[in-house]
N, C-alpha and C positions, 0 to 999 in steps of 0.2 A: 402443128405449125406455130400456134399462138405461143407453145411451151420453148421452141427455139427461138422467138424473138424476145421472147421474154428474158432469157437464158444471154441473150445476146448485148441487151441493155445494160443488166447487171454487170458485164464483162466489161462495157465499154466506161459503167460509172466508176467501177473499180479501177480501171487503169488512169481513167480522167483524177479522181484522187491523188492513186499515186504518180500520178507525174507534177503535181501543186505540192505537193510534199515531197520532194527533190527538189521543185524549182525554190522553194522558201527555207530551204535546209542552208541552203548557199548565202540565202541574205538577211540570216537570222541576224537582225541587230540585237538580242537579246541579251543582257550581261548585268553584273553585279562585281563592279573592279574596285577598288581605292587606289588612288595615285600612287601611294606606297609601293601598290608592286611592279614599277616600274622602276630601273634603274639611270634608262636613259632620260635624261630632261627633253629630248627632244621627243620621243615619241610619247614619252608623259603627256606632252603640251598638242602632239597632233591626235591622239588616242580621246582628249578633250575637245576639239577639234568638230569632231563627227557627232558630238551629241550638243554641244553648246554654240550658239550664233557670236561669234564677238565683234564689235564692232566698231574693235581696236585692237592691237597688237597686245597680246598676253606675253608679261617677260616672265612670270613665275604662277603657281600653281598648287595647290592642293585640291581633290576630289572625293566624291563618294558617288558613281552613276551605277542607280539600279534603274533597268531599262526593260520592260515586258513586253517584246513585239507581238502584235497579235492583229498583224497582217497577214498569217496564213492561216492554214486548218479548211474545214468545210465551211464556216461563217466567219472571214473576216471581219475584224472590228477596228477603231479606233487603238492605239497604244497607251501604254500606261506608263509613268516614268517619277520618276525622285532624284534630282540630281541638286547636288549640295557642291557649290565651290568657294575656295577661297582665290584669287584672284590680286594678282601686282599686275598693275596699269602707270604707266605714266599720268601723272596728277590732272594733266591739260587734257587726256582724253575721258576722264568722269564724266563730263556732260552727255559724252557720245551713248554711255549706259543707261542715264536714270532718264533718256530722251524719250516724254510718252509717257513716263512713270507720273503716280502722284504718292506726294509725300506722306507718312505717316506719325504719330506723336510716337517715340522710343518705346514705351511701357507694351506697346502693340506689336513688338518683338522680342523673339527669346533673342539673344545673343549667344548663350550657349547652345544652339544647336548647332555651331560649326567645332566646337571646341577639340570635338576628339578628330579632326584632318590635321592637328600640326603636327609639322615634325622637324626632323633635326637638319633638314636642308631648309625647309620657307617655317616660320616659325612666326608670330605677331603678339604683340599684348592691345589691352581695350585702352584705345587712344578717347582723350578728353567729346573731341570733337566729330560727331559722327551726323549723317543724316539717314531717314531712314526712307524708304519707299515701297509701293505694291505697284503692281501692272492694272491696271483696269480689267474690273472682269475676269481674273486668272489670276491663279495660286504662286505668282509670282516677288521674291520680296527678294530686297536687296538694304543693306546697312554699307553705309559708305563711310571712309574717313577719307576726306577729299587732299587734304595736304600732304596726306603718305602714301596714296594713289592705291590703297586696299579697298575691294570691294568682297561682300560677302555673301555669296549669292544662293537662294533657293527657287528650283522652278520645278512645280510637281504637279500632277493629276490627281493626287492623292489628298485627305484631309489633314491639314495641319494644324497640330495641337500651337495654340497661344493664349503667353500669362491668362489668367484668371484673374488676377489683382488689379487689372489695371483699372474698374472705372469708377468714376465720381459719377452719382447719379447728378443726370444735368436738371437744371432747378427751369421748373414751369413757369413761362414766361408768354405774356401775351405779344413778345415779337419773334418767337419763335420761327418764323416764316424767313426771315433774314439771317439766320442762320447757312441756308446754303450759300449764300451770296459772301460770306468772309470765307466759307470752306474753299469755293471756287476761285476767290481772287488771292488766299494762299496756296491757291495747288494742293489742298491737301484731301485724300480720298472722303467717299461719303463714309466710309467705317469710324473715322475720327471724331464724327459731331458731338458725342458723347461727352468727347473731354473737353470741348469749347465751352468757354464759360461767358456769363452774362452778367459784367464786371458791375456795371452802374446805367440809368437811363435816366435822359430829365429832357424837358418839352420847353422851348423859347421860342421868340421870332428872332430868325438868323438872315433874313433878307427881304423877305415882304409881313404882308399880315398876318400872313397866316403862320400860326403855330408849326416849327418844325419840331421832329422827334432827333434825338440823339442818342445815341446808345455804343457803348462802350467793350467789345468784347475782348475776351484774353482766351490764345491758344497755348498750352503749357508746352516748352520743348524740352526742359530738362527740370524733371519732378514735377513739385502743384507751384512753384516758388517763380520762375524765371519762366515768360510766356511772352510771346508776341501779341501789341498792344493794337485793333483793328478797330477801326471805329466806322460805324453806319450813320448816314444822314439821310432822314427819312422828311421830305419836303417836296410835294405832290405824288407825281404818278413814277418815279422814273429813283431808285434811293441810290444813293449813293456811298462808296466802299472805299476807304483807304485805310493802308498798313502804314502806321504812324513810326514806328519804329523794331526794326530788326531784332530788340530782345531787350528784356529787362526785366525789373524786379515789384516795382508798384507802379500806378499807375492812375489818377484820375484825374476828373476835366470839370469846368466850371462854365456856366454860360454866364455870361455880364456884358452890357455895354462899353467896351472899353473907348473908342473913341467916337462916341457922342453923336454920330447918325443915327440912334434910336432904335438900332437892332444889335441882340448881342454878338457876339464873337466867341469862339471857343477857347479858353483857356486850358490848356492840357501840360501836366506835369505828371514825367517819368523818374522813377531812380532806374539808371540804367545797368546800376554797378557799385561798386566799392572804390574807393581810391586813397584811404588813408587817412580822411578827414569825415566829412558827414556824407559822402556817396556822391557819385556823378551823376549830378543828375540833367536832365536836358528839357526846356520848360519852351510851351510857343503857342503863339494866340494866335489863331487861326479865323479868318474872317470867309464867308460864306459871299461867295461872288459867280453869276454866270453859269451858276451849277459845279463849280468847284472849290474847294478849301484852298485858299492863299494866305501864303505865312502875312502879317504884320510882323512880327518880331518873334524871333526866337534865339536861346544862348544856351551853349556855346553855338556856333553859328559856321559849321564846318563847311558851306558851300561857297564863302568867299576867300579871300588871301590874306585880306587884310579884315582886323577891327571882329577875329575870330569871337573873341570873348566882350561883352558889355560891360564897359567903365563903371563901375559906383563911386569912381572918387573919393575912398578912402585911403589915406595915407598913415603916415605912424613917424617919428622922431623919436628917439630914445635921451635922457640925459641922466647925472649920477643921482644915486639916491633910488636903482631900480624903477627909475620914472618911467614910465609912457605918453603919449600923447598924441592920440587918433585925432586927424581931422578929416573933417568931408570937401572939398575942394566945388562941391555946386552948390551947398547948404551954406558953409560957412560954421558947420557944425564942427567942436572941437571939447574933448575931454582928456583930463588926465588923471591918472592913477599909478598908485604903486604894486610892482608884480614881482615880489623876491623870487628872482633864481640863486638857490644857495647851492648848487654846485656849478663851476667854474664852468664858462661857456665862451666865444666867437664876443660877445656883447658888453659883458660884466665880467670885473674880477669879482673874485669873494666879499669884499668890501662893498660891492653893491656899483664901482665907480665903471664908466662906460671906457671901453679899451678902444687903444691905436686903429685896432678892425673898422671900427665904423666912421674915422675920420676919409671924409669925402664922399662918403656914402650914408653918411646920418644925412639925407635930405630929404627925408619921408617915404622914400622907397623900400625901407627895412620891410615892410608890413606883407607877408606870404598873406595872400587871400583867396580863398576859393574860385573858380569861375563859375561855380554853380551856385543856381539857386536849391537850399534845401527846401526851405518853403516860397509860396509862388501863390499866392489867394489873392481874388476881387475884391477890394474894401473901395465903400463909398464915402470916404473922408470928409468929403467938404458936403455931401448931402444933397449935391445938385444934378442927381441922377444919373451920371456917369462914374462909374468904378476907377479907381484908382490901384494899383498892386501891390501890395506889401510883399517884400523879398526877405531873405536873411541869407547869410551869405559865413563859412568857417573860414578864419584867418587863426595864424601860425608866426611865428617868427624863428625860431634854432629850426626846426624839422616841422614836419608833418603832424606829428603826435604829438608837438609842441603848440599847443591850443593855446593861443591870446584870449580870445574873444571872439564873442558873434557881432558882425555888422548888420546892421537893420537900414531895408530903406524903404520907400514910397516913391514908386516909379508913376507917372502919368504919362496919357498918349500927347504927344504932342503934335496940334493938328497943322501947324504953319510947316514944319521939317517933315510929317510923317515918321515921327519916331519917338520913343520914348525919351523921359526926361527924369531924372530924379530932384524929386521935390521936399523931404525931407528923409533924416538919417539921422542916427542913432547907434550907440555902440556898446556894449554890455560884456567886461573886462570876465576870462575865467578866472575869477578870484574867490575865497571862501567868504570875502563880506559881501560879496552879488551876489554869489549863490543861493546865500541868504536872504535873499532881498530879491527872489528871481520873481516869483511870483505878484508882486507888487510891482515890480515893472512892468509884467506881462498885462496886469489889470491897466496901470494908469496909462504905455504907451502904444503896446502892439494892440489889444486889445480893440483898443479906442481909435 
C-alpha cells in the first residue's frame, strides 16, 4: 500500500511540473533582439515597448534587449536583463526621464557603449552638450543631450564595466564632512564625491563674533578645467550651501570688510569663459545676513534690465598724430599717448590723421571696454580698516583683439547710496614703451 502511494505522489509531482512548464512556455519573455531586425518602425518602437517604461512618447529608436526570464522552472527567481537604447524624445519631455535620477560627472561613463545600435535609419554623432545620470540604488544610467532631445539609455541587472581613468584622488581635508552637503544640493550621486574638489578654505567673522568657516568647492563637469563653483558656510550648528555659479573656469574668494560694520563679506571672482578679450568674468561681494548670502554688488549684473554692467567712467577721444586720450569721468583722471596704427583702419588714415568716421562721434564714446572685471582684490588703501577694490578692466578700440589698454580702478562701498563708487583710476596704454615700464607701474600704483 505504502509503495502505491508513493508511486502515486511521484505521478502527481510529475505532472504538477509538467503543466508549469507549458504554462511558462507561453509567456516566456526571454529574448536577445536588436532593433535592426525589425523592418517596421512601428513594431520596432512597440517590441520596445514591453520591456522599457517610457514616460513619454518615443518618435525614434535603436536597441539591444537581452532578456533571461527566470520565472519559471522548479525555483523561480528574480529575472535578469541588459537593455541598452538609444532614444529621440521631444526635447521638452527630458525632464520626464532623468525625474528621480542623480547626476553623474561625464568621465563616469563610457559613451561608447551605445555605439554599435546606429544605423542607416536613426543615426547620431557626440553633441557638445550632454548631461549625465544613474538611478539611485540600480544599474541604471542615462547620457542625455537635452537640445536634440537624444537620450542614451542602459538599465541592467548585470555588472557594468566603467572607465578606469576617471579619478583624481580627492585631497584629505579636515571638512571632509561637508562634502555630502554640496553632492546633495547639486543632485549629484554619492559615486561622484571622489571628483569634488576642495578649491580653497579661510576663517573670518562674517556676522557675529564668532569666527565663520568658508570653504570653496569645485565639481568638474567637462574635464579637471570647467566645474561648478559651490561654496559652504560653516557658522554655528546648521552650514550653509549655495551653487554660486552654473559653470566656469577659475574661481576664488576673499574675506574683507568691504563696507565697514566690522564683519567681512565675501568677495568671490569667477572666469566663467572666454570672450575675445581677457575672459568673462562675473565678480560679487556677498554679505552674510539672517543665515543667508545677499548680493551687495555684483557685474555684470543679469538680474535687472537696466544698469546690467557697472560704469567705471572711462572714456577715450581720438585726435591726429595717432593720439589718444583716456579720461575717467568720477576721478577727473586723464592721459594721453600716442598708439601708431600703421595699417589703415575706421579711425586713422596712414598718415596717422583721424578720418570723417569719427566726426560726431569723437565724443569719448570711441573706447570698447570690457564689462568684466579681470582682476577683483580687497586692498586697504587709505589704511583705515575697511578694504577698498581694485579692478582692471580690457578695453579695445577697431575690434576685440584690438587691445588699447588696461583700465585700473579703486571702487569703494559707499554707505550713504549702498553702492559702490569709483575713487581712483588709472590707465596703462598696450604700447611697447609701457610694456617696458609695466612692471614699475605695477610696484608704484596697483601694488600700493
Amino acid at each position: 500500500m505504502l509503495w502505491v502511494m508513493a508511486m502515486l505522489v511521484v505521478a502527481l509531482s510529475l505532472n504538477a511540473c509538467q503543466q508549469t512548464k507549458d504554462t511558462t512556455s507561453t509567456n516566456d519573455r526571454s529574448t536577445d533582439t536588436w532593433s535592426s531586425s525589425f523592418d517596421d518602425q512601428a513594431e520596432k518602437l512597440a517590441f520596445l515597448s514591453e520591456y522599457l517604461i517610457a514616460p513619454s512618447e518615443i518618435l525614434d529608436a535603436e536597441y539591444h534587449i537581452v532578456y533571461h526570464d527566470n520565472s519559471g522552472g522548479l525555483i523561480p527567481g528574480p529575472s535578469d536583463w541588459d537593455i541598452r537604447a538609444v532614444i529621440k524624445v521631444t526635447p521638452e519631455d527630458i525632464p520626464l526621464w532623468t525625474a528621480g535620477m542623480n547626476k553623474l560627472v561625464p568621465r563616469q561613463i563610457d559613451n561608447t557603449m551605445w555605439n554599435d545600435l546606429q544605423s542607416q535609419r536613426f543615426s547620431w554623432e557626440e553633441r557638445g552638450y550632454a548631461l549625465y545620470y544613474k538611478r539611485p540604488d540600480a544599474r541604471t544610467y542615462l547620457v542625455v543631450y537635452p537640445y536634440d532631445g537624444i537620450i542614451m539609455k542602459r538599465i541592467s541587472t548585470m555588472y557594468i564595466s566603467q572607465p578606469t581613468e576617471v579619478v583624481l584622488e580627492s585631497d584629505a581635508s579636515e571638512y571632509d564632512e561637508y562634502r555630502w552637503l554640496v553632492l546633495e544640493k547639486l543632485g549629484y550621486d554619492p559615486s561622484a564625491d571622489h571628483f569634488l574638489r576642495e578649491k580653497q578654505a579661510a576663517t573670518g567673522r562674517l556676522a557675529s563674533a564668532t569666527d565663520s568657516t568658508v570653504i570653496l568647492y569645485e565639481m568638474p563637469v567637462y574635464g579637471d578645467m570647467y566645474h561648478i563653483p559651490v561654496m559652504v558656510i560653516v557658522s554655528g550648528n546648521d552650514p550653509l550651501c549655495e551653487v554660486l555659479l552654473e559653470g566656469g573656469y577659475i574661481s576664488e574668494f576673499f574675506l574683507a570688510d568691504v563696507d565697514g560694520d566690522g564683519y567681512d563679506e565675501i568677495l568671490i571672482h569667477h572666469n566663467a569663459g572666454g570672450n575675445g578679450g581677457a575672459g568673462a568674468h562675473v565678480t560679487t561681494v556677498y554679505k552674510l545676513a539672517e543665515g543667508k548670502m545677499q548680493k551687495l554688488f555684483v557685474n555684470p549684473d543679469y538680474s535687472v534690465d537696466e544698469d546690467v554692467v557697472f560704469n567705471t567712467g572711462f572714456t577715450m577721444t581720438l585726435s591726429d598724430g595717432w593720439t589718444h586720450t583716456v579720461e575717467n569721468q568720477y576721478t577727473g583722471y586723464s592721459h594721453t599717448f600716442v598708439r601708431e596704427i600703421r595699417n589703415e583702419n575706421s579711425y586713422f588714415d596712414r598718415q596717422g590723421n583721424i578720418t570723417g568716421y569719427t566726426e560726431g562721434e569723437n565724443d569719448g564714446k570711441l573706447l570698447g571696454i570690457d564689462p568684466f572685471f579681470f582682476i577683483f582684490k580687497p586692498v586697504d588703501v587709505d589704511n583705515d580698516g575697511v578694504f577698498e577694490i581694485v579692478t582692471a578692466q580690457y578695453t579695445y578700440l577697431i575690434g576685440r583683439s584690438d587691445c588699447v589698454g588696461i583700465a585700473y580702478t579703486v571702487l569703494k562701498w559707499n554707505k550713504e547710496n549702498g553702492r559702490m563708487m569709483v575713487i581712483n583710476a588709472n590707465f596703462w596704454p598696450d604700447e611697447e614703451e609701457y610694456t617696458e615700464r609695466w612692471q614699475s607701474f605695477v610696484d608704484e600704483w596697483y601694488m600700493q
